[in-house]
Residue frames relative to the residue before (quaternion, step in Angstrom):
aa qw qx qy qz dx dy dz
X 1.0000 0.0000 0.0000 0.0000 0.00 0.00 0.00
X 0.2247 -0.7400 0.6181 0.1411 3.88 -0.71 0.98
X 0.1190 0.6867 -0.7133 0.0739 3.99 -0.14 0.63
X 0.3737 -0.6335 0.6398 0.2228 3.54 -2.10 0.02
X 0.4408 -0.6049 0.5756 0.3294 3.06 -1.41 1.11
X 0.5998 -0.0772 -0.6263 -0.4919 1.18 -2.36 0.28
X 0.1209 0.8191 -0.5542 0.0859 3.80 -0.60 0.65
X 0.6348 -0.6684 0.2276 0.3139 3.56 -0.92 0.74
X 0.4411 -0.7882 0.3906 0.1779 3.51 -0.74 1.69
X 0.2325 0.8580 -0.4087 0.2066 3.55 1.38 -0.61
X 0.7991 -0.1350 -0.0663 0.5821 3.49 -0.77 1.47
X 0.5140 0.6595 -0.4367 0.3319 4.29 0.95 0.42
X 0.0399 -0.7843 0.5907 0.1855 3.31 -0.93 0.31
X 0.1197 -0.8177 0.5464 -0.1360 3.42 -0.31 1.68
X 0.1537 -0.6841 0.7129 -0.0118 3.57 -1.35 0.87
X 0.4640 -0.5943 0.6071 0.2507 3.39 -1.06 1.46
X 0.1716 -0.6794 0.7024 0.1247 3.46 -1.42 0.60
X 0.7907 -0.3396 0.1565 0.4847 3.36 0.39 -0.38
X 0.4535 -0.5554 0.5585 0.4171 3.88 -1.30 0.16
X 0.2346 -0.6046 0.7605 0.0319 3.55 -1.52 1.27
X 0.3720 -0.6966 0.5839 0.1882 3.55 -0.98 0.87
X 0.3349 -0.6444 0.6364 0.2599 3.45 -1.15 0.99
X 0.2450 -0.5978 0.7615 0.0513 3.91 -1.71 0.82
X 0.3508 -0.6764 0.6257 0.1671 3.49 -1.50 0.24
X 0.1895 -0.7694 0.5999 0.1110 3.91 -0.83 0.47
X 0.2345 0.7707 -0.5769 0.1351 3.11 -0.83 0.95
X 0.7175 -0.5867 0.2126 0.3094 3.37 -1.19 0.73
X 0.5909 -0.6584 0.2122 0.4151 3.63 -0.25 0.48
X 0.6418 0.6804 -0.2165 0.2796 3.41 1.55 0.01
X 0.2874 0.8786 -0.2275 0.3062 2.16 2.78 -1.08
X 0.6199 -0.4750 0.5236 0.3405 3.62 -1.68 1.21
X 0.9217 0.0065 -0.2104 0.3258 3.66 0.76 -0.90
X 0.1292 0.8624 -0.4772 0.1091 2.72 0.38 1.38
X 0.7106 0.4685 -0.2453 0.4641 3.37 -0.68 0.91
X 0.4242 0.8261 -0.1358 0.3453 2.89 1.96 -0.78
X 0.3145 -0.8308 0.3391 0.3098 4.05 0.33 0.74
X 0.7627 -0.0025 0.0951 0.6398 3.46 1.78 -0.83
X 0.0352 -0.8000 0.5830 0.1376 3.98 -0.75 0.46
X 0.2201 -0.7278 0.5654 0.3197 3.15 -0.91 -0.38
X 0.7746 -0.2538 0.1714 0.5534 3.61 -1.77 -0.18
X 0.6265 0.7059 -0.2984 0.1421 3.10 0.77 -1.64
X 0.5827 0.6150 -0.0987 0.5220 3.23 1.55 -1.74
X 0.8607 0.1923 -0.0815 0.4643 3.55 0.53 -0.81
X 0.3255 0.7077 -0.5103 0.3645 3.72 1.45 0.35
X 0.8714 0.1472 -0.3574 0.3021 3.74 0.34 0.58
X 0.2744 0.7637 -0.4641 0.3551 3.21 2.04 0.84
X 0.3532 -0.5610 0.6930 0.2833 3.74 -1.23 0.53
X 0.1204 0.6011 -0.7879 0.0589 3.33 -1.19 1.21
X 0.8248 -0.4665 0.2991 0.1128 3.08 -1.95 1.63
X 0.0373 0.7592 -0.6269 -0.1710 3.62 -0.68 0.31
X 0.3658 -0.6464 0.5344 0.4036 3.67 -0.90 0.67
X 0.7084 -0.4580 0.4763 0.2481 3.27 -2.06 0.91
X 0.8199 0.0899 0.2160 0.5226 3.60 -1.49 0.57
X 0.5722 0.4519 -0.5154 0.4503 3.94 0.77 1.51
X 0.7222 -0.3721 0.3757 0.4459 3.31 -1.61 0.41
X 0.5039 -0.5643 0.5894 0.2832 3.85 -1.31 1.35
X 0.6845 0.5192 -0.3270 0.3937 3.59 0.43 -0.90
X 0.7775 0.2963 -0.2883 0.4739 3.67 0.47 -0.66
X 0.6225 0.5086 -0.3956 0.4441 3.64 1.16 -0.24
X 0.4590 0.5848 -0.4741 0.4718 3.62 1.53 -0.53
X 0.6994 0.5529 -0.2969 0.3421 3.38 0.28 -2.08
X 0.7445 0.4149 -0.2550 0.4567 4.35 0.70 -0.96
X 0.6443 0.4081 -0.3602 0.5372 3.65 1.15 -0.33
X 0.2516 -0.7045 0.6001 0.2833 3.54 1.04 -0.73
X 0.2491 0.8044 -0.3695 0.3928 2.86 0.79 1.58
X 0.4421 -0.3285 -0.8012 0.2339 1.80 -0.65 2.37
X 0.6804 -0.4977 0.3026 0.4446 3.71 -1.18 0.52
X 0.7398 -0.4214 0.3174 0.4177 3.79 -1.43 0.18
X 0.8003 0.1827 -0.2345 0.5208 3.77 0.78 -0.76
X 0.9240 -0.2785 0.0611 0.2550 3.55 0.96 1.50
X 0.4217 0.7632 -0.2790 0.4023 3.03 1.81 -1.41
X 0.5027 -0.5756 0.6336 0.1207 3.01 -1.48 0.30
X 0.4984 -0.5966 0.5423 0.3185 4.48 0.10 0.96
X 0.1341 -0.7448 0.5252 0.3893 3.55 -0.41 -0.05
X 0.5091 -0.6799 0.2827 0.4457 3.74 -0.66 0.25
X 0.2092 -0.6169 0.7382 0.1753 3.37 -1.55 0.56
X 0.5961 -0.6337 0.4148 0.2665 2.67 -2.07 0.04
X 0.6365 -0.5799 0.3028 0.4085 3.74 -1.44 0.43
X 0.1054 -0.7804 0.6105 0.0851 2.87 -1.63 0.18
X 0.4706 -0.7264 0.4233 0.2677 3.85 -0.90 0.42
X 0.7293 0.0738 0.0098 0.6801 3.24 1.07 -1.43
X 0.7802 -0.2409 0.3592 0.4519 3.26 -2.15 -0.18
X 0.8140 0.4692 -0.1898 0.2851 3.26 0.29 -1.96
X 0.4402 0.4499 -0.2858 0.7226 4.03 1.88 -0.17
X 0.8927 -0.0080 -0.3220 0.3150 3.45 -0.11 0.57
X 0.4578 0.5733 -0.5821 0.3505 3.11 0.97 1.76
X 0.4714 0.6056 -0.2989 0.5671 2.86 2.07 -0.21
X 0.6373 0.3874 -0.4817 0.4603 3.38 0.42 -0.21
X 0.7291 0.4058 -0.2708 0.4800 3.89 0.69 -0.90
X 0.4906 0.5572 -0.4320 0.5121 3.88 1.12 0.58
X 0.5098 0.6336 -0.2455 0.5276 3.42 1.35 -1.34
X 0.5612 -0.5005 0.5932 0.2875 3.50 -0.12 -0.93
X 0.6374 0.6686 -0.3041 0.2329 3.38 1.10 -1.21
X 0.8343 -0.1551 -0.0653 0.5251 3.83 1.25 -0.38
X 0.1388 -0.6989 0.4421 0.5449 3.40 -0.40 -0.77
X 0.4707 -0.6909 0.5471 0.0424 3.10 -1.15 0.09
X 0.4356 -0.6707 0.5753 0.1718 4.05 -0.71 1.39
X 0.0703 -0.6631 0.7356 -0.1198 3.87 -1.45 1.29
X 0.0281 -0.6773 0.6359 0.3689 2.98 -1.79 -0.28
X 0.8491 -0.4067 0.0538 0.3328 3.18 -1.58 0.92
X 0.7955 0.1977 -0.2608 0.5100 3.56 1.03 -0.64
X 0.4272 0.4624 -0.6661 0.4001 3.64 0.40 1.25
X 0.3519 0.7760 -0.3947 0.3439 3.66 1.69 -1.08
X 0.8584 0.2269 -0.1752 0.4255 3.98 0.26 -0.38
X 0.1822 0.7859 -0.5225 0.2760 3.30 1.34 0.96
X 0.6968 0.1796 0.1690 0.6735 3.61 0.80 -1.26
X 0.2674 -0.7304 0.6285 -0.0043 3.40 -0.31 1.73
X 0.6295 0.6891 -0.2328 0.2732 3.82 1.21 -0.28
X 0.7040 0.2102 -0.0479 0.6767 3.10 2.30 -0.72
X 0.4399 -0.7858 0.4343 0.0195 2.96 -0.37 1.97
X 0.2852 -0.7216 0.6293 0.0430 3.18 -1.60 1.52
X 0.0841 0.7514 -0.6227 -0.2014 3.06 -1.88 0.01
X 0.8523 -0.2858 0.2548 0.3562 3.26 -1.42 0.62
X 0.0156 0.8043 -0.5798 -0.1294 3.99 -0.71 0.28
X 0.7011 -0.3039 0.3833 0.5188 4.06 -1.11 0.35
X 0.5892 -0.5459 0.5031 0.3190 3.06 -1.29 0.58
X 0.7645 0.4949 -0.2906 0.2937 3.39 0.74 -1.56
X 0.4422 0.7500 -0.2528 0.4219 2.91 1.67 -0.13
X 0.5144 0.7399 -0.3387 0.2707 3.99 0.64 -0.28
X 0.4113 -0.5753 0.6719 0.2200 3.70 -1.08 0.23
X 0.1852 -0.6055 0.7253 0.2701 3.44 -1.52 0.19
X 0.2645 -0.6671 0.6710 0.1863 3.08 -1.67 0.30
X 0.2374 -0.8357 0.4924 -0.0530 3.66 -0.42 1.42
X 0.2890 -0.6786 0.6497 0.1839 3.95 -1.38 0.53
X 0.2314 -0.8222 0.5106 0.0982 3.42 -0.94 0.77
X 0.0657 0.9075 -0.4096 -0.0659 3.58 0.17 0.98
């Protein structure tokens, strides 16, 4: 099974497969839109979504929560599924943390590049 971290390894035996770059979604009006790459810096006071009734750890890990020099994410609003929180980040209402190949679900809400240091691993579970 290939799943993404982060989520709890306990009694797992997992092998990194590779680093999947994380992208950012935001509405097409967005300051950066169009933008080839941002970083934290750029988006350290954007509400980005937290899914509804999910592990604290994996909603920390997509808001980058708390931020690198400490900050507190600011909050965004909830959501249930994927499809409710591209609508919210079509809306205007936040943006919102991906990785590159979910990034082309919806050719309608525009991505850009994040920091390397910035990445997700993508992992096998045996």
């Amino acid at each position: 099974m290939v799943c993404a971290l982060p989520f709890s390894t306990d009694q797992l035996h997992v092998t990194i497969l590779y680093d999947v770059p994380r992208v950012v979604l935001m509405p097409r009006e967005h300051r950066l839109a169009g933008r080839q790459s941002v970083t934290i810096d750029d988006i350290a006071d954007e509400p980005i979504p937290k899914f509804q009734d999910c592990d604290p750890a994996w909603n920390d890990f997509w808001r980058i929560d708390p931020r690198p020099d400490g900050r507190p994410a600011p909050e965004g609003p909830l959501f249930d599924n994927l499809d409710d929180g591209l609508e919210l980040v079509a809306a205007g209402h936040a943006v919102a943390m991906t990785t590159a190949f979910t990034s082309c679900c919806d050719p309608s809400v525009p991505t850009a590049g994040v920091s390397r240091r910035l990445q997700k691993s993508a992992l096998l579970s045996l």
